[in-house]
PASEBA-1860 file (N, C-alpha, C; in nm, 3 decimals):
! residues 240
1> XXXXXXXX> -1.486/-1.423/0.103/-1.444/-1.318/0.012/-1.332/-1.369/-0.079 ~ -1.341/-1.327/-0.208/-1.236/-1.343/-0.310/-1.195/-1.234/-0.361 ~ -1.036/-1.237/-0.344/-0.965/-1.124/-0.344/-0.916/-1.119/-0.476 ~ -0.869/-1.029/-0.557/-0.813/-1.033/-0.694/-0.681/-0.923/-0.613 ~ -0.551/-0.980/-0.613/-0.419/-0.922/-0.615/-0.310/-0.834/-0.721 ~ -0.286/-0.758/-0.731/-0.266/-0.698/-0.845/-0.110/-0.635/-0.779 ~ 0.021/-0.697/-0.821/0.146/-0.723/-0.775/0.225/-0.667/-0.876 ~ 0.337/-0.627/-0.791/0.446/-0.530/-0.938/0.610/-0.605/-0.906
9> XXXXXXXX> 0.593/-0.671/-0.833/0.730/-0.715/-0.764/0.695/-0.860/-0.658 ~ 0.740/-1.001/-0.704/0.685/-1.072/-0.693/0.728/-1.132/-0.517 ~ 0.850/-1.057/-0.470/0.840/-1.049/-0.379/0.781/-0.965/-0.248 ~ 0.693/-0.894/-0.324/0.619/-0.801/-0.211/0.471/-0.820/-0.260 ~ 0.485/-0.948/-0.187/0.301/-0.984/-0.161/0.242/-0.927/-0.082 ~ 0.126/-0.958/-0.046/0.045/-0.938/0.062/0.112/-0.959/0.245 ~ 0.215/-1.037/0.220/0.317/-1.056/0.364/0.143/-1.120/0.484 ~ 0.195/-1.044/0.594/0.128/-1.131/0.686/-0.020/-1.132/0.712
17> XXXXXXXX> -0.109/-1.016/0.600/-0.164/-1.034/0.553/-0.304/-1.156/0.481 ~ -0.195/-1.226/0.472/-0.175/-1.373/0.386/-0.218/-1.466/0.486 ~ -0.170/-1.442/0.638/-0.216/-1.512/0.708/-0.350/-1.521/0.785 ~ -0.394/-1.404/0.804/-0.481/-1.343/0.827/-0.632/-1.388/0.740 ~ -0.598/-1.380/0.615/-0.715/-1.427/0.508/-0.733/-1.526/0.522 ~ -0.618/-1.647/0.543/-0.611/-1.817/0.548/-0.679/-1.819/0.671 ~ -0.699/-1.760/0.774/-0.741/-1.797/0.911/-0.896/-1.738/0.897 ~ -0.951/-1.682/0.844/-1.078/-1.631/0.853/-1.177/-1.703/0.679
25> XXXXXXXX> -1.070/-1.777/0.588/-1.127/-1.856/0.463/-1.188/-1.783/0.389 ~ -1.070/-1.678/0.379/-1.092/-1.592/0.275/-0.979/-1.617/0.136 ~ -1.002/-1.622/-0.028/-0.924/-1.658/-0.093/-0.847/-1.514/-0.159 ~ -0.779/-1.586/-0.249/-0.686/-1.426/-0.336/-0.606/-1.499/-0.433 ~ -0.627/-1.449/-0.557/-0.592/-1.442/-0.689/-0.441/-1.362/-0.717 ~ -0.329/-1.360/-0.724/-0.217/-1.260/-0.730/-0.183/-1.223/-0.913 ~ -0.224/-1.131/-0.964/-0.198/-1.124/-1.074/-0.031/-1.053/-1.068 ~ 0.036/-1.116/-1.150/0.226/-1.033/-1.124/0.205/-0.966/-1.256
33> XXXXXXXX> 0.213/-0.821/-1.235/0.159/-0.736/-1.385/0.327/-0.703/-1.412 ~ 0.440/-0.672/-1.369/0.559/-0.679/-1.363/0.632/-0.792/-1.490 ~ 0.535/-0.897/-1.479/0.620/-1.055/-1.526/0.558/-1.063/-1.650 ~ 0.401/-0.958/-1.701/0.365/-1.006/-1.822/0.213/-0.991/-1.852 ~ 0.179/-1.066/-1.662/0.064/-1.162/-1.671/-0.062/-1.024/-1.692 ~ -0.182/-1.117/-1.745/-0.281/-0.996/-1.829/-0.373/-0.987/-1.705 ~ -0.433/-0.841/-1.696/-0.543/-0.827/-1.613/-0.665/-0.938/-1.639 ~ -0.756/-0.950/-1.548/-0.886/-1.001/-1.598/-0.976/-0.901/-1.678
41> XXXXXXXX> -1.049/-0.946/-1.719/-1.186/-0.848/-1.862/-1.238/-0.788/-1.753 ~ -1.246/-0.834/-1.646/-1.382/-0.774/-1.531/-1.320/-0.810/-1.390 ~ -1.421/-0.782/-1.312/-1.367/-0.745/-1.134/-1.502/-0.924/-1.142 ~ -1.532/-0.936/-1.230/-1.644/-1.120/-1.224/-1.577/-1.197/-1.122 ~ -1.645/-1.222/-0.967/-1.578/-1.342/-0.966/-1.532/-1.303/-0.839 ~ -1.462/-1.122/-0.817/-1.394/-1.085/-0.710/-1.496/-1.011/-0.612 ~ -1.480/-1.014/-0.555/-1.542/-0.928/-0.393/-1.415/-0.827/-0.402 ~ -1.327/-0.827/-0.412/-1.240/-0.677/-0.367/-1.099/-0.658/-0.438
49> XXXXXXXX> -1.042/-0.547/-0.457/-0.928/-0.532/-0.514/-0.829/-0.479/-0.407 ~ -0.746/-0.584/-0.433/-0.591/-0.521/-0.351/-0.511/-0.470/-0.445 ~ -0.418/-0.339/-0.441/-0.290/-0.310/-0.537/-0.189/-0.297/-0.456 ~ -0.071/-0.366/-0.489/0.089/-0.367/-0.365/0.129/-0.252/-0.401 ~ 0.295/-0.258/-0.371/0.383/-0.194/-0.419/0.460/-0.218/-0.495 ~ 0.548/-0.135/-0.509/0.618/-0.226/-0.618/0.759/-0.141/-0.638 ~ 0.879/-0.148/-0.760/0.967/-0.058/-0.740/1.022/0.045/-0.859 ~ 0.870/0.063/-0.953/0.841/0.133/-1.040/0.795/0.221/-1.016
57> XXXXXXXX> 0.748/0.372/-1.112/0.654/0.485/-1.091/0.550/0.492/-1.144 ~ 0.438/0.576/-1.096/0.340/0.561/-1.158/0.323/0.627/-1.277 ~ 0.453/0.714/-1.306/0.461/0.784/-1.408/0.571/0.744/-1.500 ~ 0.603/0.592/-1.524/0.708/0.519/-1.572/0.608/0.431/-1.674 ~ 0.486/0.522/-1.775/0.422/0.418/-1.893/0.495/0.384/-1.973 ~ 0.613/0.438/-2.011/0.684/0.408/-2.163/0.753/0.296/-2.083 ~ 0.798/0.294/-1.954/0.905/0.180/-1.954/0.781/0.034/-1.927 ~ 0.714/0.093/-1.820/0.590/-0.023/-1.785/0.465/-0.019/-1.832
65> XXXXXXXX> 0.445/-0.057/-1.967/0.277/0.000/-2.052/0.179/-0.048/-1.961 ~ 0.195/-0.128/-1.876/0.080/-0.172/-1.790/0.029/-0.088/-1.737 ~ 0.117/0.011/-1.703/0.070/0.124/-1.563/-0.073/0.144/-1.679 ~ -0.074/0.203/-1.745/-0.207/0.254/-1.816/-0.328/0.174/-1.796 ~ -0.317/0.056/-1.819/-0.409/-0.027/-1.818/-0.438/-0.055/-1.688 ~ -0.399/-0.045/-1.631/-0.378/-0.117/-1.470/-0.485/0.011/-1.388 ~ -0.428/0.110/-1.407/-0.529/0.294/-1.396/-0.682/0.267/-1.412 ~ -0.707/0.239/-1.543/-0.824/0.239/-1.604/-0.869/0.141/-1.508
73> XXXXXXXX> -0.841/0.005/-1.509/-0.891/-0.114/-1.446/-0.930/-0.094/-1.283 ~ -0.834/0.003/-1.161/-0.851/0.090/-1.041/-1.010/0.170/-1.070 ~ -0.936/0.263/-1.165/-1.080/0.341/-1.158/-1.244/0.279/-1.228 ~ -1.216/0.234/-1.299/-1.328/0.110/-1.302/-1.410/0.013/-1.186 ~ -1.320/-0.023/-1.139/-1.366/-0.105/-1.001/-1.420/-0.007/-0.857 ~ -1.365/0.091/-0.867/-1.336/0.194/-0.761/-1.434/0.266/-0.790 ~ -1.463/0.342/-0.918/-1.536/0.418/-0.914/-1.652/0.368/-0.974 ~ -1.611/0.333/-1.083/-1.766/0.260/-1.156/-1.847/0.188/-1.092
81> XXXXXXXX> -1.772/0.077/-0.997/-1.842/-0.068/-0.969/-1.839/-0.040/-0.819 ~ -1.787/0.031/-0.748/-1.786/0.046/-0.582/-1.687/-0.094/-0.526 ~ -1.571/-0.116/-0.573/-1.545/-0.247/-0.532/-1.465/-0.185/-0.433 ~ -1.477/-0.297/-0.256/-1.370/-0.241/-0.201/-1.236/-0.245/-0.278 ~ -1.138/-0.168/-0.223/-1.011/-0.120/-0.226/-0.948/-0.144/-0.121 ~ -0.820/-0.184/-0.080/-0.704/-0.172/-0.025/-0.555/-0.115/-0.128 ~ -0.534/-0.015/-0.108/-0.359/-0.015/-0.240/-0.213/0.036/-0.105 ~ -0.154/-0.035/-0.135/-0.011/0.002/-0.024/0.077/0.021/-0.094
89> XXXXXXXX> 0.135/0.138/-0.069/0.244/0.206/-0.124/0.225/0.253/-0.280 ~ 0.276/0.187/-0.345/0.319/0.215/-0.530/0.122/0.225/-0.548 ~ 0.039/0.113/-0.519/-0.103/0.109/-0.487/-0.186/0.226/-0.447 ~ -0.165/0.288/-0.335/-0.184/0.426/-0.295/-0.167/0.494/-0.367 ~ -0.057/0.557/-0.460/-0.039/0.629/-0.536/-0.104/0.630/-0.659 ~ -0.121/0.472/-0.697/-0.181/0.419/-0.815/-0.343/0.513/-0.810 ~ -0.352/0.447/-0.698/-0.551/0.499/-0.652/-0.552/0.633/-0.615 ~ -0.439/0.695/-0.623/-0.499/0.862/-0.627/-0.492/0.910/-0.812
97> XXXXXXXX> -0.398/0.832/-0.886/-0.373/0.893/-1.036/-0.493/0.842/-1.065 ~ -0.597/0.703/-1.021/-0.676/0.677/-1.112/-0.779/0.770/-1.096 ~ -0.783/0.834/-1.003/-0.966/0.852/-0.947/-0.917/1.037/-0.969 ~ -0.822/1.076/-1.058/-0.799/1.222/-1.068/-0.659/1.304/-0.993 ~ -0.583/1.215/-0.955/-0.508/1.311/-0.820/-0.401/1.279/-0.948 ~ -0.271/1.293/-0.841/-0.126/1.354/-0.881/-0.013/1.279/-0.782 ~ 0.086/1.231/-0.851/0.203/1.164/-0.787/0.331/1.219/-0.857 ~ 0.423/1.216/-0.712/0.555/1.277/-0.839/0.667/1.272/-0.735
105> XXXXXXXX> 0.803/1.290/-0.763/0.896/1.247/-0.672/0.888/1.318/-0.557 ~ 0.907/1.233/-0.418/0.912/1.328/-0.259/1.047/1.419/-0.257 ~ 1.018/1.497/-0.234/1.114/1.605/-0.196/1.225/1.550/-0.069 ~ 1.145/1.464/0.031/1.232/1.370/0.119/1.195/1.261/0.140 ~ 1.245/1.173/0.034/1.239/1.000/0.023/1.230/0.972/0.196 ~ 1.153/0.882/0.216/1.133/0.812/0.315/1.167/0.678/0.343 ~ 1.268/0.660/0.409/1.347/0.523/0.447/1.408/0.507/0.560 ~ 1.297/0.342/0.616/1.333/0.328/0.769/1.219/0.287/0.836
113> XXXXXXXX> 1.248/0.266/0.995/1.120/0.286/1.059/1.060/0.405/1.109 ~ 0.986/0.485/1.081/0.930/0.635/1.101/0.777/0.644/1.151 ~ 0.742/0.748/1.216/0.637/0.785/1.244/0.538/0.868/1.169 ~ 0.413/0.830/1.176/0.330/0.876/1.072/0.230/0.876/1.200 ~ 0.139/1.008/1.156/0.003/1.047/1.245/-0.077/1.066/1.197 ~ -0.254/0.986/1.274/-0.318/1.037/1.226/-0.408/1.190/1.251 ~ -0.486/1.222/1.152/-0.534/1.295/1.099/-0.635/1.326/1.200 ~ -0.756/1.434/1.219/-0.844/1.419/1.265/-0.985/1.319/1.205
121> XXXXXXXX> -0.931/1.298/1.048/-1.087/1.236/0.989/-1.013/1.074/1.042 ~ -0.919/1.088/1.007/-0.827/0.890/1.061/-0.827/0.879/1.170 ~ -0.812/0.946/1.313/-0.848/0.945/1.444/-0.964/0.892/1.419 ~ -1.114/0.937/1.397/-1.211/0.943/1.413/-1.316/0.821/1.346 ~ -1.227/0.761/1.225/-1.288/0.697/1.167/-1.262/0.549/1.203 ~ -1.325/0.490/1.097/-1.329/0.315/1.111/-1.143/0.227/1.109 ~ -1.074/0.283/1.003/-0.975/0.203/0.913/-0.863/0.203/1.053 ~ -0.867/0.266/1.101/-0.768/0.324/1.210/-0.790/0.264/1.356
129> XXXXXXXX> -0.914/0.250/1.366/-0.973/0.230/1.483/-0.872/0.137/1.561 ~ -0.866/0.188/1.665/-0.782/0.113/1.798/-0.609/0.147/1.774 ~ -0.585/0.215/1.661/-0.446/0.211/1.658/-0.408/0.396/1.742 ~ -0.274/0.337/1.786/-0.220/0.495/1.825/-0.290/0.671/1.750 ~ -0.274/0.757/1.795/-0.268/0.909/1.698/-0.120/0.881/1.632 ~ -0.011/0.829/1.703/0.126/0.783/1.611/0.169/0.715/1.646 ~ 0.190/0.645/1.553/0.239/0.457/1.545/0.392/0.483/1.423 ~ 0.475/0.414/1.478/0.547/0.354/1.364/0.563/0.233/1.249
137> XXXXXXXX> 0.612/0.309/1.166/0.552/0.192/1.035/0.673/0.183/0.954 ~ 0.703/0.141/0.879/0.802/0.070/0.776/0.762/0.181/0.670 ~ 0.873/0.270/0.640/0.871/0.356/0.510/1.015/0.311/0.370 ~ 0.987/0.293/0.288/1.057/0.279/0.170/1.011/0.348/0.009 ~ 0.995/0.462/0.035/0.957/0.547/-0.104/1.021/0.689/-0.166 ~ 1.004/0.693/-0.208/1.117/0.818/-0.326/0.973/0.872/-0.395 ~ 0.840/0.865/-0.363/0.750/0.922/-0.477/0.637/0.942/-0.342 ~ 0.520/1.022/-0.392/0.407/1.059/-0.269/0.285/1.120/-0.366
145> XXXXXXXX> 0.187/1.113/-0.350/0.100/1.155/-0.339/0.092/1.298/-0.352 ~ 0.096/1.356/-0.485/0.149/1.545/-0.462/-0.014/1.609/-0.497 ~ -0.096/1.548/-0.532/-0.235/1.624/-0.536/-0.361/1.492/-0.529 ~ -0.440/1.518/-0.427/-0.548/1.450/-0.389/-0.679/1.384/-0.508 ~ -0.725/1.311/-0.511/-0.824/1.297/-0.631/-0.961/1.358/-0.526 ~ -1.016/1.392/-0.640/-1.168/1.525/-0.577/-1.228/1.392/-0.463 ~ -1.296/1.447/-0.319/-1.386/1.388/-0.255/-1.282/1.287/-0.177 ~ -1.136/1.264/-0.156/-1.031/1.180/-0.099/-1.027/1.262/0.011
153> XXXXXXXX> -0.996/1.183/0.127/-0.958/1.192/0.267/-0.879/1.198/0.323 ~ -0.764/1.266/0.409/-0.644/1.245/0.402/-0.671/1.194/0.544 ~ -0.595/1.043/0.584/-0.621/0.985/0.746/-0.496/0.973/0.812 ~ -0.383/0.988/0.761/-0.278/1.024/0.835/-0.153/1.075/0.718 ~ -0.022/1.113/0.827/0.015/1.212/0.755/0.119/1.230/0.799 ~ 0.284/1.270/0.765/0.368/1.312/0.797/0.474/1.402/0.773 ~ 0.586/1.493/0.809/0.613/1.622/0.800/0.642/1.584/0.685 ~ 0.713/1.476/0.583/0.801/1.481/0.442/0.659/1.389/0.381
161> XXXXXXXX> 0.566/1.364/0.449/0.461/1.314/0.332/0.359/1.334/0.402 ~ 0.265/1.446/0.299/0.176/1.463/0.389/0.054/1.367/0.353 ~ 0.038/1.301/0.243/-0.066/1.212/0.209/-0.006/1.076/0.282 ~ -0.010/1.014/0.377/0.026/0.894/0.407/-0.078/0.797/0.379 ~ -0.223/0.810/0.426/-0.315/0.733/0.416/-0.407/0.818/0.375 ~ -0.539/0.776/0.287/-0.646/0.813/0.240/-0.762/0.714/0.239 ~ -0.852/0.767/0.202/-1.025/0.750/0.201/-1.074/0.790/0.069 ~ -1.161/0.722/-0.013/-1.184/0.774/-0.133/-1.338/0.673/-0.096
169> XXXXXXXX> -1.393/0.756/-0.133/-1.590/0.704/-0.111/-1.566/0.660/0.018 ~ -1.664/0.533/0.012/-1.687/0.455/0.153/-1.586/0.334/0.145 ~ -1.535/0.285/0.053/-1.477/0.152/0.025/-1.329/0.142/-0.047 ~ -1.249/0.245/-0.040/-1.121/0.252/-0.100/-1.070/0.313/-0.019 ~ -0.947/0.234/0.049/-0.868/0.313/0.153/-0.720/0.230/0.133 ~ -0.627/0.344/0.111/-0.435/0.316/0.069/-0.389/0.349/0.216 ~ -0.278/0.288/0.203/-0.175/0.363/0.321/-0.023/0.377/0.166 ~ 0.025/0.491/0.244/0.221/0.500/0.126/0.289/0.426/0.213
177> XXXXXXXX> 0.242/0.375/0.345/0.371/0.287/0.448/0.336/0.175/0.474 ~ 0.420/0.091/0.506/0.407/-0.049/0.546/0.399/-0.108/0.666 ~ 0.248/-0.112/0.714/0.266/-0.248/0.837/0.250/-0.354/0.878 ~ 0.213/-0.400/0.711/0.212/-0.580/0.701/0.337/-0.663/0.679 ~ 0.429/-0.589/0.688/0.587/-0.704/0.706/0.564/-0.790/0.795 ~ 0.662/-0.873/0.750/0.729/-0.981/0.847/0.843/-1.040/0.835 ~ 0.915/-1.092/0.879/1.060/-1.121/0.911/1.124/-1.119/0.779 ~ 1.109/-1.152/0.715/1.205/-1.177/0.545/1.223/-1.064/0.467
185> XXXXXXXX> 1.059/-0.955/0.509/1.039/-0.867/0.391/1.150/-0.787/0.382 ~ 1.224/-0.729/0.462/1.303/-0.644/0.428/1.429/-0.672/0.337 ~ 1.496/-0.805/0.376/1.612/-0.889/0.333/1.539/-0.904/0.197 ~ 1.448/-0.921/0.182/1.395/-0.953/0.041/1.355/-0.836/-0.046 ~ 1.297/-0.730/0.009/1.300/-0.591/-0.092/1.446/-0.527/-0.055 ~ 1.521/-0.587/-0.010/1.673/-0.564/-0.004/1.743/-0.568/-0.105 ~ 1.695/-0.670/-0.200/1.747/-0.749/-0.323/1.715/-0.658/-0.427 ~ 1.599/-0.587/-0.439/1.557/-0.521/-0.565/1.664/-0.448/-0.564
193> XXXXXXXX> 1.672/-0.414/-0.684/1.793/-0.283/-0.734/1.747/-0.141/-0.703 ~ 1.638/-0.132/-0.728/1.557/0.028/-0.677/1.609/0.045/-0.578 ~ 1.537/-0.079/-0.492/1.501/-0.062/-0.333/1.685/0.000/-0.231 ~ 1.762/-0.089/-0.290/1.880/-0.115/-0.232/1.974/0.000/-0.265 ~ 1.930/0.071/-0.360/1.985/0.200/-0.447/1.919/0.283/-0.289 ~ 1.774/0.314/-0.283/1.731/0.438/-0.216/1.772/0.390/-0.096 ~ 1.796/0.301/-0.073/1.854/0.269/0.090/1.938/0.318/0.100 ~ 2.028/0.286/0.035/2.203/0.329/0.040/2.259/0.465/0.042
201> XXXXXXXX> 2.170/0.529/-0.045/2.118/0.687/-0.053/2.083/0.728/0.071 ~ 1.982/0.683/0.135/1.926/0.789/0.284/2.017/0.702/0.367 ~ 2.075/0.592/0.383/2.090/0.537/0.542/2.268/0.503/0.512 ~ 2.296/0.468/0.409/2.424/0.502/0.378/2.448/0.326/0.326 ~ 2.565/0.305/0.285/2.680/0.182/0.290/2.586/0.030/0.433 ~ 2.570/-0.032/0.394/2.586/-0.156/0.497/2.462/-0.097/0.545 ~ 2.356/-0.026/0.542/2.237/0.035/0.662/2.116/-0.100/0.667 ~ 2.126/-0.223/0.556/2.025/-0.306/0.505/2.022/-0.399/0.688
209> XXXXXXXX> 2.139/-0.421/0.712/2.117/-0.502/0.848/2.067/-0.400/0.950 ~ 2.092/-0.301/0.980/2.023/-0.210/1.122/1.910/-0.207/1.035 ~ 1.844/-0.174/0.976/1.695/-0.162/0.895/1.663/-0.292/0.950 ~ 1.688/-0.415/0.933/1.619/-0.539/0.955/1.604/-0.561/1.084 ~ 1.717/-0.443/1.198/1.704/-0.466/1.322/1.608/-0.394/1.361 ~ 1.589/-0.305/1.348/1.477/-0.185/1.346/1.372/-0.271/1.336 ~ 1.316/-0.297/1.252/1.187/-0.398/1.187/1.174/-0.536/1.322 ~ 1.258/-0.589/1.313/1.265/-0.726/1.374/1.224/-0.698/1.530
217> XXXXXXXX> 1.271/-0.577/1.600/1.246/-0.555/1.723/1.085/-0.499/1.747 ~ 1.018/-0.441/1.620/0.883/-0.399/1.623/0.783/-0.510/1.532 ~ 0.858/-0.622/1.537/0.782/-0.717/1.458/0.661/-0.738/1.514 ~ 0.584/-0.786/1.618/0.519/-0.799/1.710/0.412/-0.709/1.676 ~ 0.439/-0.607/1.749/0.348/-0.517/1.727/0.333/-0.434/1.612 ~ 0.410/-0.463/1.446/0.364/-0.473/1.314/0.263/-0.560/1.296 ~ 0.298/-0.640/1.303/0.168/-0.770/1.342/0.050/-0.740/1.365 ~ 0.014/-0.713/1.499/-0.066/-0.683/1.579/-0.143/-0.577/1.507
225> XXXXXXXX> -0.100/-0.428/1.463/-0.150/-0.358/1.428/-0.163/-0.355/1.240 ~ -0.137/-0.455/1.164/-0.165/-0.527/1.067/-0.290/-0.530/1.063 ~ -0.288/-0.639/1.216/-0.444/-0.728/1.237/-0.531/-0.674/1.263 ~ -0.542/-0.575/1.327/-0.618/-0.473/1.365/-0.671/-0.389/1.236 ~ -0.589/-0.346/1.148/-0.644/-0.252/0.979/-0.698/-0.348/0.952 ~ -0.657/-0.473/0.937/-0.724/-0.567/0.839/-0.845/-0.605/0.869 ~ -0.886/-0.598/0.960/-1.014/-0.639/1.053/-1.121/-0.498/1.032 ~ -1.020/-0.370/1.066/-1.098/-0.285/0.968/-1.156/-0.229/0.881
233> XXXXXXXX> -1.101/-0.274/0.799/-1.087/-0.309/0.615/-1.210/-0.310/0.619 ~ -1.204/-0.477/0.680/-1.331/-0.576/0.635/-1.421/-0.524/0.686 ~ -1.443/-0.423/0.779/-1.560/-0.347/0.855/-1.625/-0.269/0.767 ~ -1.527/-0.169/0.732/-1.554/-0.077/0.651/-1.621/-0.062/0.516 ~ -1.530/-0.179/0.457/-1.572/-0.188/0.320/-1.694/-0.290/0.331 ~ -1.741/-0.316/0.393/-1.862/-0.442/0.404/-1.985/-0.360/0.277 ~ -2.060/-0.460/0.259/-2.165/-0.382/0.213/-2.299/-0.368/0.311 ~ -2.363/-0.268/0.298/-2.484/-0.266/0.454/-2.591/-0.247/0.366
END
């Protein structure tokens, strides 16, 4: 499989992720739409679309003209062409504005390690399979998911966000939280100015080191249950 990457912040790649693809000889393309770089004309070439996060909005076109283009190019692949999907975080949100839905600031920013549950259709289904009804995950967002695009799934969910993860057809599935970190990511979306702003805001003065302790002690089993979605992914979105 060849992946086409579609990045807003050049330090929040794909993370461990990355390792995962290298071990099974799978490739990936990282386009940094943040730095300049131009979409491709077409999905030619790719087997699937990933969208990250990033520390922009999806409703920030005048400052980032890409967002527009970047929309069209989601719902194109997604809807037109059936290409799988993966989008995490800023991505998620992206793939509900393209396919019809609604994003707009959370009423309670989410920052930390927190619990998110699933759903009865995310219990039940493929993307989830083998993981807890509630698992903890890595949250860092100020924006959510405020109206569904028609025929979307909601697979897990929590009291200050209730869209956490979704389903859109058979082959597009977001999470708004993170459980592909690994050791650096946090120290490194530490650095962004957004990021380090909404931290400081919910967890206070100095909170960037207990955050990394938090993370570092559930590294393991971030990992683990990484490996596990990702393996689902590839289940799911297969073609039959």
């Amino acid at each position: 499989m060849h992946i086409l990457v579609l990045q807003h912040e050049r330090v929040e790649h794909p993370a461990v992720f990355r390792k995962f693809l290298r071990e099974d000889g799978h490739t990936w393309d990282a386009i940094e739409l943040d730095e300049g770089e131009a979409l491709p004309e077409s999905m030619d070439g790719y087997d699937a679309l990933w969208v990250l996060g990033g520390p922009m909005d999806t409703w920030q076109e005048d400052l980032h003209p890409w967002l527009k283009d970047e929309k069209v190019f989601i719902r194109d692949a997604v809807e037109g062409q059936g290409i799988p999907f993966l989008g995490l975080c800023l991505g998620h949100q992206l793939l509900a504005e393209a396919l019809g839905g609604a994003v707009g600031p959370s009423k309670t920013p989410e920052i930390g390690v927190l619990d998110v549950q699933l759903t009865e259709a995310g219990a039940s289904g493929v993307f989830f399979d083998g993981l807890p009804e509630v698992f903890q995950c890595l949250q860092w967002h100020s924006a959510e998911v405020t109206e569904l695009p028609e025929g979307a799934q909601v697979l897990a969910t929590s009291p200050a966000c209730p869209v956490q993860a979704m389903k859109w057809g058979t082959r597009a599935y977001s999470m708004q939280f993170h459980i592909e970190i690994e050791h650096d990511t946090v120290e490194a979306w530490g650095e962004i100015p957004e990021y380090a702003g909404a931290l400081e805001k919910a967890l206070g003065k100095g909170a960037l080191g207990s955050f990394q302790e938090d993370c570092a002690k559930r590294m393991d089993r971030f990992n683990e249950m990484a490996e596990r979605i990702y393996i689902n992914w590839l289940q799911a979105t297969a073609r039959t």
